[in-house]
N, C-alpha and C positions, 0 to 999 in steps of 0.2 A: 504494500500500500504506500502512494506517494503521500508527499507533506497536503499538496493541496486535496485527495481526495479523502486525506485523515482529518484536515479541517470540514471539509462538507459532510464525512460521516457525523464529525462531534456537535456541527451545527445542528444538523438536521433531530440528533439524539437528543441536544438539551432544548428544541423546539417540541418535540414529541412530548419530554417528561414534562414540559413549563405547560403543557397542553391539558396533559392528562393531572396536571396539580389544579389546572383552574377547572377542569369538567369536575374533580371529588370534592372541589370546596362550592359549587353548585348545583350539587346534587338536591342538597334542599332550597326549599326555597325560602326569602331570607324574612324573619320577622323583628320588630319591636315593639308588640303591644305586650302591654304591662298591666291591664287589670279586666277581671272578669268580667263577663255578660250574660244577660239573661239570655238561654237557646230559645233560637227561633226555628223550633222543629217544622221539618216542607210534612204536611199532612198524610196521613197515607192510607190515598185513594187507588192505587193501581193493582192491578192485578199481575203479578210477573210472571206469569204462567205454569207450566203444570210441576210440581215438587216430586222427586224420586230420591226417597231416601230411606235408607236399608240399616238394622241395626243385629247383628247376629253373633253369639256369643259362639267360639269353636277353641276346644280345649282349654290354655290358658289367656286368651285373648279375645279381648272385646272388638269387632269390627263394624264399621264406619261406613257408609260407600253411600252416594248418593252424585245429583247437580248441584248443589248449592244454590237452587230456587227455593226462596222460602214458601210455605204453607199458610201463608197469610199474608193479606196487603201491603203493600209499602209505599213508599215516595216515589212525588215523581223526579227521576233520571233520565238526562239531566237536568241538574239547576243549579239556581246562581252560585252554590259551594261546592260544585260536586258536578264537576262534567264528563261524566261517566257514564253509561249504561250494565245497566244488568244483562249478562250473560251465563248460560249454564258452564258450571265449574266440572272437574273430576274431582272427585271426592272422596279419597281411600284413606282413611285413618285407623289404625291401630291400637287400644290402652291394654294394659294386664287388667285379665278379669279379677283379681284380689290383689289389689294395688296394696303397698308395703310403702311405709314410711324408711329414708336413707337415713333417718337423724339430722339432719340438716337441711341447710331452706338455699333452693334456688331459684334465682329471682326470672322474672319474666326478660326477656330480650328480643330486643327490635326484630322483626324477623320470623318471628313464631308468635303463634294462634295459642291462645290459652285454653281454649278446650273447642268442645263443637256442643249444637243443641241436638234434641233428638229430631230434629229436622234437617239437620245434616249445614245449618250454618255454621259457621266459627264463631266463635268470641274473639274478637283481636281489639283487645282494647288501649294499646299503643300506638302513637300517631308519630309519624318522620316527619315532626314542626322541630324545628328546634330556634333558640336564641339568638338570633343572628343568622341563622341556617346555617349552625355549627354547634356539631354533633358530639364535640369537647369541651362545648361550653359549659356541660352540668346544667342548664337548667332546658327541660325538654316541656312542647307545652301539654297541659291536660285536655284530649278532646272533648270533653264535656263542658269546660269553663265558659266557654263561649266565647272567648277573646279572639279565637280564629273561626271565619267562619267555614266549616267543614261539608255543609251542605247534609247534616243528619236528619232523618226522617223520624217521624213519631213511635219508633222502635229505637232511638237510637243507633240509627244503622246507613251504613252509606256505601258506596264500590270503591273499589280499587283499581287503577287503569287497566287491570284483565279482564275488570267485569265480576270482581269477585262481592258478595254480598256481603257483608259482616256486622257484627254486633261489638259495638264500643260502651252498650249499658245495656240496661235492663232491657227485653225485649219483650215489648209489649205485648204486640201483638202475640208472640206464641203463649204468651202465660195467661192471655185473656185466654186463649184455644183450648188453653191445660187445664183450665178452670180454676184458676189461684184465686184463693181465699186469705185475706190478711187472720180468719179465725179458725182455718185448717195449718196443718204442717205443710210447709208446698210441698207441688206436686215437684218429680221427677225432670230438670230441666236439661240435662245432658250430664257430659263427663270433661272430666279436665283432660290434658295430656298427660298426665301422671297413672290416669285410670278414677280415681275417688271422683263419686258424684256431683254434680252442680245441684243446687238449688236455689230457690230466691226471697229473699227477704222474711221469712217464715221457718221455724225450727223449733223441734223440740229442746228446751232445755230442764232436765231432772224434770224428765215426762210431761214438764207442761210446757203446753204453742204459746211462744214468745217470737216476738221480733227479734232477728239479729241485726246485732248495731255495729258495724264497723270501729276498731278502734285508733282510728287516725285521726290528726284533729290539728286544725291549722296552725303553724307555729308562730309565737305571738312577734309583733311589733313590723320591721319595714325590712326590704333585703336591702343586701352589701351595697346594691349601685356599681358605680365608678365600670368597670368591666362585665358588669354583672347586670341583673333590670334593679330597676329600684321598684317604688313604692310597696305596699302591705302586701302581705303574705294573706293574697285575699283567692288562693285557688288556679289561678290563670296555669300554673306550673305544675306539674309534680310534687316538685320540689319547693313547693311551698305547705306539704304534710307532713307530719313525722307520725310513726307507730307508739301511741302512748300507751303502754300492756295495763292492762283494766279499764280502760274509759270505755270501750264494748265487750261485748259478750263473744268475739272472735276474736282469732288470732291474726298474726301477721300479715299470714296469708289470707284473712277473709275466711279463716275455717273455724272449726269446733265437732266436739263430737256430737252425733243427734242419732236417734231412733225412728226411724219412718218407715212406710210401709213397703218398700221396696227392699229395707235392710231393717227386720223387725229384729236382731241381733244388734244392731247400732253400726254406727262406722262413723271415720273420718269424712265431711266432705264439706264443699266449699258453698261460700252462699254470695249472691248476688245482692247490695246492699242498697238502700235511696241515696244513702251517702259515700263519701269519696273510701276504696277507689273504684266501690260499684261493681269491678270485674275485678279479682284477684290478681296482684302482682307475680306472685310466687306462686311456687310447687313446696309441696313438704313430702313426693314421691321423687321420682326420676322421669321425664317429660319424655314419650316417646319421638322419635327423629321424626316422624309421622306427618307431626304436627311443625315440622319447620318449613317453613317457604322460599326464603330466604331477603335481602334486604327490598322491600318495594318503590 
């Protein structure tokens, strides 16, 4: 290789790498809102067509398979937050059918669906906003807050540019379907990727139906500022909760043990809350690979 065509190799390399550093730092797109709002959920009138979703236990694993059309109404797609359509998914997920605790808590990550419903939706309740549209910033925003607007439907639910359907909160519509009673134990809402049950908002605790309360709870006074957002720790963020152990009747993960009719023995599972983080952050099992997507 000569001198000049060693200089046009190295030119053309450090134009590629100076290329491919501004495409990963525009992956997101860039925000600085700093305080919550009330959601303006788009109503959900539509019909998304027909739902095929399969749930079948075989030896030690639970399987999954469906389109990931839900079974109940939704928003219309698209709109002003959400320019996306609804599309039929593939939908093979996997849990252990006697899901086991590892001892330790792994957190939810960008990337992976925290469980599925028995309609064969996901739960993916992390959004790729972040502070700046920088994903090292530490502070990621909350899709419920309302500071960005995401384009959620009155399930809490909105696509993903494959067209995929998902639930960010509580999902209305299918628990209206399931028949949830605030003065029943709920009904059976899905499974996490770990295998233990979902539920919502509703639990036995020492045999009597109680509400489960989330125990996070906004950390007091204003953020750092300067490189960081400032004003009050009013929700907009994540990272504006902390896990305070006894202020609800769940754990870390949004869990507790209950007795219901599907596990009249009791068991671990996870519950769906009105309050933050609504969808479980963490696993207290081991998340099957099933359930990963990768980054959207």
């Amino acid at each position: 290789m000569n001198n000049k065509t060693a200089i046009l190799w190295s030119l053309t390399f450090a134009i590629t790498a100076v290329a491919a550093i501004a495409s990963a730092q525009h992956r997101f797109r860039y925000h600085d809102e700093t305080r919550a709002k009330p959601l303006n959920l788009v109503p959900a009138t539509v019909d998304p067509g027909t739902n095929r979703s399969k749930i079948k236990e075989t030896g030690a694993k639970v399987k999954i398979s469906g389109n990931g059309i839900p079974d109940h109404l939704v928003g219309q797609f698209p709109n002003r937050g959400n320019p996306h359509s609804v599309s039929a998914q593939k939908i093979r997920l996997s849990v252990p059918a006697n899901p086991t605790s590892t001892g330790a808590i792994t957190p939810l990550q960008l990337g992976w669906n925290f469980g599925v419903s028995l309609n064969g939706v996901v739960f993916d309740p992390l959004a790729a906003e972040y502070w700046h549209g920088d994903p090292q910033s530490g502070w990621s925003y909350n899709a419920l807050s309302g500071a960005i607007s995401l384009g959620l439907d009155a399930n809490h639910a909105h696509v993903q540019p494959n067209g995929k359907y998902h639930y960010h909160g509580v999902p209305t519509g299918l628990i209206e379907m399931l028949d949830w009673s605030a003065k029943r134990h709920s009904p059976l809402i899905g499974y996490a990727a770990d295998g233990f049950p979902i539920y919502a908002m509703t639990g036995a605790v020492n045999g009597e139906v109680t509400e489960m309360t989330s125990s996070y709870r906004l950390k007091p006074g204003n953020r750092p500022g300067g490189a960081s957002p400032d004003g009050l720790y009013d929700g907009t963020f994540n990272e504006d909760y902390a896990y305070v152990p006894g202020q609800g009747n769940l754990d870390q993960c949004n869990g507790a043990f209950t007795v219901s009719e599907e596990y009249p023995e009791g068991t671990y599972a996870y519950f769906l809350t009105e309050e933050y983080p609504v969808v479980p952050r963490c696993f207290i099992g081991s998340p099957d690979q099933s359930f990963r997507f990768g980054r959207r």
